[in-house]
N, C-alpha and C positions, 0 to 999 in steps of 0.2 A: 560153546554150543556142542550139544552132544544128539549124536542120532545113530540110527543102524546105518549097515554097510551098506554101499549104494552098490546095483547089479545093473544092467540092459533094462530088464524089465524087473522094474522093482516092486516091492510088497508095501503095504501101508508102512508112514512112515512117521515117527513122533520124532521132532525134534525141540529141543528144550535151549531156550533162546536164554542167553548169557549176557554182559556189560558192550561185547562189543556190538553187537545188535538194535542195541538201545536207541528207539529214536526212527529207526530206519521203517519203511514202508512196506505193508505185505509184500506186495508187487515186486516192486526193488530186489527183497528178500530172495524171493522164488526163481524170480528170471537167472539173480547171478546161482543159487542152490543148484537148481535144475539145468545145469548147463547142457545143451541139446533140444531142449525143451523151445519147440513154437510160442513166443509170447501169445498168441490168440489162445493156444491150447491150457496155458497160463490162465489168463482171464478167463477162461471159460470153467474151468475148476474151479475157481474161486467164487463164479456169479453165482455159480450151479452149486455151492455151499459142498461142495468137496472136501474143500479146504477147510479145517475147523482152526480157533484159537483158543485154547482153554473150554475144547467141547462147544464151542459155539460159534456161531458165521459171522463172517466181520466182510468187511469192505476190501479192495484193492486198497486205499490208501488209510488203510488201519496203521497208525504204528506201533512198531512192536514195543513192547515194556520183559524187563528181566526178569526172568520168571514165565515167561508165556510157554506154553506148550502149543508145537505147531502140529496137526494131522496133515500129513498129506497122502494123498490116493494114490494107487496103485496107476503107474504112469512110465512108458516106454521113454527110455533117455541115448539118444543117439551114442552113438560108440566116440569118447573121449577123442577128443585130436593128441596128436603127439607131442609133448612136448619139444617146442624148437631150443635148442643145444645153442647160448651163445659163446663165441669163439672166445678161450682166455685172457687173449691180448683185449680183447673190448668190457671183459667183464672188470679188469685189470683197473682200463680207465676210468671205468664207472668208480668203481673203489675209491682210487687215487682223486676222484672229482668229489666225495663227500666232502662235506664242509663242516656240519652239524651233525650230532645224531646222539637222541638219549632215548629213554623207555616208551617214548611219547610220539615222536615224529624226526625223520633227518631231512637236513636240507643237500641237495647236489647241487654241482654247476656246472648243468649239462650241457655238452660238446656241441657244435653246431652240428648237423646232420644226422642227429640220431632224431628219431620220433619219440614222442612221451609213448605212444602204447603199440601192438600191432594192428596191422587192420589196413584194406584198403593197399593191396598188394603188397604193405610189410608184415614180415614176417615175425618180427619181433622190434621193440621198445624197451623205451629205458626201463617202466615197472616189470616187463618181464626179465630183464638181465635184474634188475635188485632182487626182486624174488629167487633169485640163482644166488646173488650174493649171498641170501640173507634165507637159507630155506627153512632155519627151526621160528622164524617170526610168522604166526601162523597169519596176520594179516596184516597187507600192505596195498593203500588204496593211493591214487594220485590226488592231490588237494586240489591242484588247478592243471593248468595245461599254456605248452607254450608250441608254438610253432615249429616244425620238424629243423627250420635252418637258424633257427632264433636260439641263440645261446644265454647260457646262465641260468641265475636259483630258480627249481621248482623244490617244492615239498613233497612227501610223500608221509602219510600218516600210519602208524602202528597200530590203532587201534577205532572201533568203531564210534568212540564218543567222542575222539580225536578230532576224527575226520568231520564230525558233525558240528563240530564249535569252530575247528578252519571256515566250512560253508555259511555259518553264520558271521564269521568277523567277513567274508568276501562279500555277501550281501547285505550286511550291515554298513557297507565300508569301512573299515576299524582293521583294515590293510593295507598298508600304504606300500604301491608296487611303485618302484623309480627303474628304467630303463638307460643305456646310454644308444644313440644312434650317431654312427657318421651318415652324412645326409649329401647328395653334392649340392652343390653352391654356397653363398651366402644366406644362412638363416634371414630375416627381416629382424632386425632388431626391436619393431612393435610387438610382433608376433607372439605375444605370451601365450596363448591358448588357441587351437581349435575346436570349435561349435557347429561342428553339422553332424545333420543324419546320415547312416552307413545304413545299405541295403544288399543283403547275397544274391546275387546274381548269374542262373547255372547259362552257361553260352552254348550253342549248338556242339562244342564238342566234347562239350558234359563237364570243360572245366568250368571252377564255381568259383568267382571273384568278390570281391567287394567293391560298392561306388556308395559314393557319394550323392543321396537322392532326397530329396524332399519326404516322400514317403518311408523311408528308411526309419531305423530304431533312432533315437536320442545317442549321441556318442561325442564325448569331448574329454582332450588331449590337453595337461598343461606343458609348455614346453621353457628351456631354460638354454642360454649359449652357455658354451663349457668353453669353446676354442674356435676359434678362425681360421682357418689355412687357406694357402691359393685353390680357387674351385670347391673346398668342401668347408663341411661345418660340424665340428662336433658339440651333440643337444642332449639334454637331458630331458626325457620323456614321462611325464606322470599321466596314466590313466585312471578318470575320472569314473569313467563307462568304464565294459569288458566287452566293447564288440569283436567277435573273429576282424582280425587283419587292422585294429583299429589305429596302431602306431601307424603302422604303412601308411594307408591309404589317407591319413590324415598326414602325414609327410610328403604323399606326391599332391594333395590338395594345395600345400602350402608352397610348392613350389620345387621342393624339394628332397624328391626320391632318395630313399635309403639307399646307399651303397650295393649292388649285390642282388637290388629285389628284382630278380626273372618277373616276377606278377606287374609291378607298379613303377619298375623305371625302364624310361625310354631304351628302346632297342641300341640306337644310336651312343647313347652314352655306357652301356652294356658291354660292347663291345670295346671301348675306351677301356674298361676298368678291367676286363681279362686280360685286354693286351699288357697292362700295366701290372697283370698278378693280386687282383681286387677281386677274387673269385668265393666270396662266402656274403651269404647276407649280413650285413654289418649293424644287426640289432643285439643289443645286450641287455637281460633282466640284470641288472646289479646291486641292487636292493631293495630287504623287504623288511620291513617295521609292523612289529605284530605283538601282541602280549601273549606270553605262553601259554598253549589252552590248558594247561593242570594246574601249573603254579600263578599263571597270571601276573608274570614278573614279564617288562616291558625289554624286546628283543628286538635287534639290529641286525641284520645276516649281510653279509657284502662278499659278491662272488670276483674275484677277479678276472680280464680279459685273459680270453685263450691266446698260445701264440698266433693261432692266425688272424685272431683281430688284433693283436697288437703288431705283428707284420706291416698290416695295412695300414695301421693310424701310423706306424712309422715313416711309410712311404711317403703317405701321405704332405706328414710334417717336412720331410727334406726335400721335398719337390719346391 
């Protein structure tokens, strides 16, 4: 993609849309381009034919094609935020946690406690430490998203057409995500799946949960015994659906709360498991079965336990 230099208040602007663009939506385009820029102020250029594509007005959800020439108008762009500096030791571990990586996409297998991106009083995420890793790969998008305390493989894609064929194999399903969860109790050994609806639900003190509600989205969990120990249970979790929170809250449905979840396990047993040194949420993405989006060669990715969840499941076990 090529265009003039960008100022405060900038000049008309052509930019000339390239293979990673392909695919993607005016809208989409603009909001991430224009950073600073009001999405309203966005859409309003664009309804008001501001915005040209190859000389001509197109819609917000035009998608762009290679080769397109974008016009955009003379438009005030908030003065850039700073970039936030991640500390070496953590950018270190991110490194050290790749697993995969070629011209196309790498996988990590990221720590518990880091978040996938900033935002929402963090200051920086795992895509913005890669982008530190990795600063001459001029783009790098997250494929999916995992929970800030949920460890293991995410993806992160290289390129625009990349990232467009991960979003179709995810909503195609033609991803096969498997999890591991310590859970406490006794799994039920009927228990092969869960089938309810999952509903977000924001509570008077603006945190936002998940339940289990009739009117809720469609969401279902297949799940598998891995091991038995006294009081816990280690499961193997396949998600069917991608609802926020859907492992969990389909574990404390069934009786049994993950390990560690502050959201979805009892207070009472909470305190059990710090006292005992059970202090991480004890979810793990551990595999993901996917055909590679360039070659189309069928791939396996398998992240191993961190030491802190392998701490626990040790504890666990010699109890």
């Amino acid at each position: 993609m090529k265009s003039a230099p960008q100022s405060n208040t900038q000049s008309v602007q052509l930019v000339d849309i390239d293979d990673d663009y392909q695919g993607q939506r005016l809208d989409n385009f603009l909001i991430t381009y224009l950073k600073g820029v009001p999405k309203s102020k966005i859409y309003q250029i664009v309804r008001k034919g501001e915005v040209r594509v190859n000389k001509k007005r197109k819609k917000a959800d035009y998608r762009l094609e290679t080769g397109d020439q974008i016009r955009i108008p003379p438009i005030r762009v908030a003065e850039p935020k700073p970039v936030v500096k991640v500390y070496d030791k953590t950018l270190k571990l991110i490194e050290d946690s790749i697993i995969y990586e070629d011209e196309s996409f790498m996988a990590i297998n990221k720590p518990s406690g880091i978040a996938v991106h900033g935002g929402s009083g963090v200051s920086w995420g795992l895509i913005e430490a890669v982008r530190q890793i990795r600063p001459d790969v001029r783009r790098l998008e997250l494929v999916h998203r995992l929970d800030r305390d949920t460890s293991g493989i995410i993806l992160i894609a290289k390129k625009g057409a990349v990232l467009k064929v991960f979003h179709q194999y995810l909503q195609s399903k033609q991803m096969t995500k498997i999890y591991h969860a310590l859970v406490v109790g006794r799994w039920p050994k009927h228990k092969r799946d869960v089938d309810v609806p999952l509903r977000k639900i924001e509570l008077q003190s603006g945190e936002r949960i998940v339940k289990v509600d009739g009117k809720g989205k469609p969401s279902k969990t297949e799940y598998r015994i891995l091991n038995a120990f006294k009081g816990f249970s280690l499961v193997e979790a396949s998600p069917i659906t991608g609802r926020t929170h859907q492992i969990r809250v389909h574990c404390q449905f069934a009786g049994c709360p993950i390990v560690g979840d502050e959201k979805y396990c009892p207070e009472d047993d909470l305190q059990v498991q710090k006292a005992s040194g059970y202090n991480r949420l004890c979810l793990h993405a551990r595999e993901l079965r996917f055909k590679h989006p360039e070659s189309g060669k069928p791939m396996t990715l398998n992240a191993d336990y961190g030491s802190d969840f392998q701490n626990i499941l040790n504890g666990v076990t010699q109890a």
